[in-house]
C-alpha positions in Angstrom: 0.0 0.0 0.0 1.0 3.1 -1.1 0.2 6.9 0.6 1.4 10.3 -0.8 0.5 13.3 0.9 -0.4 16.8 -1.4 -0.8 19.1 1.7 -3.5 19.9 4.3 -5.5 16.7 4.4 -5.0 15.5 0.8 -3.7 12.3 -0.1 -3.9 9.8 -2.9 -3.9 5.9 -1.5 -3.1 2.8 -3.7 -3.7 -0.7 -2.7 -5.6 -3.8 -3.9 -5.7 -2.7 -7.4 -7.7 0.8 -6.5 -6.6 4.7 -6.5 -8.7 6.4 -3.1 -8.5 9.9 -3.1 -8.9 11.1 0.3 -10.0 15.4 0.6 -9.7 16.7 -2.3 -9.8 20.1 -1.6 -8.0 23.1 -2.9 -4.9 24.8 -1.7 -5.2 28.2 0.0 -1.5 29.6 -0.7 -2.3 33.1 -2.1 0.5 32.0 -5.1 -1.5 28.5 -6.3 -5.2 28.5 -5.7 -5.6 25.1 -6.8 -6.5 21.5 -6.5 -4.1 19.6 -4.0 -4.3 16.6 -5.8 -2.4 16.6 -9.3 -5.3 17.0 -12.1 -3.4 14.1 -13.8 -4.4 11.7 -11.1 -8.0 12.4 -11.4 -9.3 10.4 -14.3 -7.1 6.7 -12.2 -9.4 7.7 -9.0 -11.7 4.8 -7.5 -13.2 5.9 -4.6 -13.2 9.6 -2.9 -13.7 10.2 0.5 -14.4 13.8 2.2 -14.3 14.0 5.8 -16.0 17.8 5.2 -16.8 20.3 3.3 -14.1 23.4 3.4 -12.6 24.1 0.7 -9.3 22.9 1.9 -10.7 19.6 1.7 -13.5 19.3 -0.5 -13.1 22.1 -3.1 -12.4 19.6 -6.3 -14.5 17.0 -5.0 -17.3 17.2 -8.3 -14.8 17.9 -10.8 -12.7 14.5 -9.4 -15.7 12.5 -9.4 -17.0 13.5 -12.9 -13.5 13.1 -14.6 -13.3 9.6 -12.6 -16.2 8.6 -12.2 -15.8 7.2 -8.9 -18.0 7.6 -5.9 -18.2 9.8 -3.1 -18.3 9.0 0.6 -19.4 11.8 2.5 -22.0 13.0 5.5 -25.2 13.1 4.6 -25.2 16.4 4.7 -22.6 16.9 2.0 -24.6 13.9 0.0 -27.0 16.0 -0.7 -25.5 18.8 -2.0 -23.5 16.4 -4.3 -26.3 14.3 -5.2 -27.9 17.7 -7.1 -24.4 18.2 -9.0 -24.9 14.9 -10.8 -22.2 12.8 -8.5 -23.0 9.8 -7.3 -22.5 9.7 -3.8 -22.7 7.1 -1.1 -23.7 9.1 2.2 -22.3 8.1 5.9 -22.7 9.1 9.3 -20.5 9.0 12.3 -22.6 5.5 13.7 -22.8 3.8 10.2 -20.7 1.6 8.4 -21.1 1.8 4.1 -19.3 0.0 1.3 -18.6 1.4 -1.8 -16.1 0.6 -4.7 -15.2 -2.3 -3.0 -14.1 -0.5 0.1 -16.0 -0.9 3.6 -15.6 2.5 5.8 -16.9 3.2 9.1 -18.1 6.8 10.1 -16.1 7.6 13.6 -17.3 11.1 15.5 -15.0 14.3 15.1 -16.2 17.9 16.0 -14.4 20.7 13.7 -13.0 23.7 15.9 -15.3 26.2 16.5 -12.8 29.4 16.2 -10.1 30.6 13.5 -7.5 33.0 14.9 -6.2 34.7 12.3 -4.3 37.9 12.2 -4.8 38.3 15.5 -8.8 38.4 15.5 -10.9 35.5 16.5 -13.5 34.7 14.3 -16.3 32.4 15.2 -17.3 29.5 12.6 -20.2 27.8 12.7 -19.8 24.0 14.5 -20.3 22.0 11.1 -22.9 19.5 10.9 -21.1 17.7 7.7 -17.8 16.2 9.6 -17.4 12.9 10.1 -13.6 10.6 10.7 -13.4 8.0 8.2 -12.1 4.4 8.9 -11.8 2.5 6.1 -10.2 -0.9 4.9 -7.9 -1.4 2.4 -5.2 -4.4 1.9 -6.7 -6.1 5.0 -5.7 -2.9 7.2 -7.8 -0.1 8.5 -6.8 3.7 8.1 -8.6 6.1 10.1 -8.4 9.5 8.9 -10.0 12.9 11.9 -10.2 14.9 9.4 -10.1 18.8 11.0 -11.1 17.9 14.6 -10.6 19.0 18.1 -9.9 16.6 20.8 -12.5 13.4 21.4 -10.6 11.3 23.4 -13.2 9.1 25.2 -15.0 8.2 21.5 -11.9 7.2 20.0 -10.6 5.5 22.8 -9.4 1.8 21.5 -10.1 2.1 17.6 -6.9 0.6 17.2 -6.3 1.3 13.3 -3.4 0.2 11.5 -2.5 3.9 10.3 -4.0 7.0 11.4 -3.9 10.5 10.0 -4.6 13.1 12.6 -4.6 17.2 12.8 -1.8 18.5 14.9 -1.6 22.0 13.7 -3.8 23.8 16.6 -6.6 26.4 15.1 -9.3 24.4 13.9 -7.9 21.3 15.1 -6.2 19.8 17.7 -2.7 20.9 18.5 0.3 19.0 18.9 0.0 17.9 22.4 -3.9 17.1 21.9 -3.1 15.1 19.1 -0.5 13.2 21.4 -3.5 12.3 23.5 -5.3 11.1 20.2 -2.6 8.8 19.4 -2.4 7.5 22.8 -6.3 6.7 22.9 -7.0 5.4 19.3 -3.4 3.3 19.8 -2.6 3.1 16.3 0.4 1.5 14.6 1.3 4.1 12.3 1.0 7.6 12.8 1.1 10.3 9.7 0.3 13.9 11.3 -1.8 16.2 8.8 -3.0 20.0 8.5 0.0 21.2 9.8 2.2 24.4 8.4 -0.9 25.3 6.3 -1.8 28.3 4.5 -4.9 31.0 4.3 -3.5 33.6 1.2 -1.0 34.9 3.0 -1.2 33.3 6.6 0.8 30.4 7.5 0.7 28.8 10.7 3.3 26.3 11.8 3.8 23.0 14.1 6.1 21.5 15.8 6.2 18.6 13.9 9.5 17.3 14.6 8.7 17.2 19.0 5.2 15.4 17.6 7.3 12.7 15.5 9.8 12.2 18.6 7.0 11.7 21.2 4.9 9.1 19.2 8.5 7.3 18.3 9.4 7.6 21.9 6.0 5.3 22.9 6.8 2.6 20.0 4.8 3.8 17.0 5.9 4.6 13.9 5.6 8.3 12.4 6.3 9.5 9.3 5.5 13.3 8.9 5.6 13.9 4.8 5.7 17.0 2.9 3.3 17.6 -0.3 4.5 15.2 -2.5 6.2 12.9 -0.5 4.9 9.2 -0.2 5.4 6.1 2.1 5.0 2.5 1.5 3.4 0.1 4.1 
């Protein structure tokens, strides 16, 4: 099984003969503007999953599935807005379990943050009702991707996935040391941290990555933090 990372919570994942695309969303950097995933990828894709609907993550979702053809798993929420674009989607919820292109996922609570600070102003967002966490199977091993999420320690307590992707970069999700207590509930094998050093135009906000990657090493699990285009093989 193959993972490469594009950036904020984008990835492309190969395995069993299938392409998932996981958030296909668009990046924010004032200087690009444009999908995270390479538009030379889209037409191989098999399966999308969207654990929300900013734009960071969902932005190229129609355009994917109509140059693919592949279907959407998504909140219900998000289904429906889809559904009227002409994508065929395959709608989940955070107690429900669904199988589409071959590919059994599990919906797992998250809760986006409520509050952007940017620039020094807090702005309040409204608590989205169209996040779910994904778990899904693929080579006989389950990858659980949170998505933007704060810290839910007592529902994820135990998942025990093969690899996780969490948030670490603070903001709208949880920062480094809530995402420590993530790891330490869910009690994964494999731990890639996501959405951090991201961009808003001109805004970047940084992570200490490399104190996240020591501490989950320092317990027994394996990180691997990857920059936009970088892959690993498991």
């Amino acid at each position: 099984m193959k993972l490469t990372y594009y950036g904020y919570n984008a990835f492309v994942i190969e395995g069993e003969g299938k392409t998932i695309v996981l958030d296909p969303g668009q990046d924010l950097y004032w200087r690009r503007l444009d999908s995270l995933i390479p538009r030379s990828l889209w037409s191989q894709v098999d399966l999308i999953l969207v654990t929300h609907g900013d734009a960071d993550h969902a932005e190229y979702v129609p355009q994917v599935a109509k140059a693919s053809g592949a279907p959407v798993v998504c909140s219900p929420a998000l289904a429906e807005k889809w559904r009227r674009k002409g994508v065929t989607v395959v709608p989940i919820a955070s107690d429900e379990t669904v199988e589409a292109a071959g590919v059994r996922v599990q919906g797992v609570p998250v809760r986006h943050g409520p509050v952007l600070n940017l620039f020094g102003r807090s702005l309040a967002l409204k608590p989205g009702g169209d996040s779910v966490g994904l778990l899904f199977t693929l080579e006989g091993r389950r990858l659980l991707s949170l998505g933007d999420t704060m810290l839910l320690e007592e529902a994820w307590r135990g998942l025990r996935p093969d690899v996780l992707l969490v948030p670490i970069g603070g903001v709208m999700t949880m920062n480094v040391d809530d995402a420590l207590r993530a790891v330490a509930a869910i009690e994964p094998q494999v731990v890639i941290p996501v959405h951090y050093h991201w961009h808003i135009l001109f805004y970047r906000h940084p992570a200490d990555v490399e104190r996240f990657a020591a501490e989950v090493r320092a317990v027994g699990r394996r990180c691997f933090p990857l920059r936009p285009g970088e892959g690993v093989e498991l």
